[in-house]
C-alpha positions in Angstrom: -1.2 36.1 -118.5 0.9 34.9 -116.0 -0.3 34.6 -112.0 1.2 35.4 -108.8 2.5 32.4 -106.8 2.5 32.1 -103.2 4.9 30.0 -101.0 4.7 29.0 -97.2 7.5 27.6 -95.7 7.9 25.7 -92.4 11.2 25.3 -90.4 11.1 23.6 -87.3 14.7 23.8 -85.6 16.7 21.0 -83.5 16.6 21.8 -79.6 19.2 25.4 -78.8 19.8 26.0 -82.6 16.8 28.5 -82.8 18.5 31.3 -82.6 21.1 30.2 -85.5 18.1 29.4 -88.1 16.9 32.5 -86.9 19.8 34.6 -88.3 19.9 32.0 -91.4 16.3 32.9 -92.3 16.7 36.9 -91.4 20.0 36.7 -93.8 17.5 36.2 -96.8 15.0 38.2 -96.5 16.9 41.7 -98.2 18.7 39.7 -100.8 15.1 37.4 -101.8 13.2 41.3 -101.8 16.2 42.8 -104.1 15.0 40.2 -106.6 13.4 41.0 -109.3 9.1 39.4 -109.3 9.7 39.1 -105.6 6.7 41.0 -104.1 6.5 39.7 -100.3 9.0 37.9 -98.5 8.3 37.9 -94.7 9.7 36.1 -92.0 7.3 34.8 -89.0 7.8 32.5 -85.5 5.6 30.8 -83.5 6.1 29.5 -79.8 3.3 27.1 -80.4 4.5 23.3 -79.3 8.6 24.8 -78.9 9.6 27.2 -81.7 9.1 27.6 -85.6 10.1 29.8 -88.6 7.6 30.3 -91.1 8.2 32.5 -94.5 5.2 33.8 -96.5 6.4 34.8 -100.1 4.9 35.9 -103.2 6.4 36.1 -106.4 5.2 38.0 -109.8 4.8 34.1 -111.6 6.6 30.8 -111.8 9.7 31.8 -113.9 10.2 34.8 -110.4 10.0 31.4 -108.0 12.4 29.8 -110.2 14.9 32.6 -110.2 14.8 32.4 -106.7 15.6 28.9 -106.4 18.9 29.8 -108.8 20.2 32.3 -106.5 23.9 32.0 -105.0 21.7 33.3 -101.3 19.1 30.4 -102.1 21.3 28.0 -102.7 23.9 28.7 -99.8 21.2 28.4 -97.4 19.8 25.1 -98.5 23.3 23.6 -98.0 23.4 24.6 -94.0 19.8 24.7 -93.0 18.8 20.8 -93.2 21.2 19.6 -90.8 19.8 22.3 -87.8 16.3 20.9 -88.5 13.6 18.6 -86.5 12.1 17.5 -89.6 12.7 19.2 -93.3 11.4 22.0 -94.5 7.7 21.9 -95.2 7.1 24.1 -98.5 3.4 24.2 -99.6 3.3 26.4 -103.4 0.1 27.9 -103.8 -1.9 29.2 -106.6 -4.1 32.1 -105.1 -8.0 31.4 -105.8 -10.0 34.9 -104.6 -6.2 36.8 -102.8 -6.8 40.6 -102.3 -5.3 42.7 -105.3 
């Protein structure tokens, strides 16, 4: 039986380009949810120490993550978000141990 995976992402923009990863980020969260094994896809910020982006996702298993990272959306995004970062993108994959069902 396959398990759920669980990402959390971390973006960290470069000084007045906020609000452009910003609209980056909100531009994937319909077409990541359309996906098929994608069952949470939220976007977060935090004004802690300047300002961050932080997506929680789950997918159904490993071959739904890897579908995700094939996508023209997924893909499009990588290319142009790098460059408008402090520091790159800090992606922890997690297995879940005792998650709510």
């Amino acid at each position: 039986m396959s398990k759920s995976i669980f990402v959390f992402a971390s973006f960290y923009p470069k000084a007045n380009l906020e609000s452009q990863v910003q609209e980056i980020l909100k531009g994937m969260v319909d077409p990541t949810r359309a996906e098929p094994g994608c069952l949470r896809y939220d976007l977060y910020t935090s004004t802690k120490d300047g300002v961050s982006f932080h997506l929680f996702e789950n997918y159904a298993d490993t071959p739904a993550l890897d579908f995700h990272r094939q996508t023209a959306h997924y893909k499009n995004y990588r290319a142009v978000i790098e460059s408008l970062l402090e520091k790159p993108i800090g992606v922890v994959v997690m297995d879940p141990i005792n998650a709510l069902k």
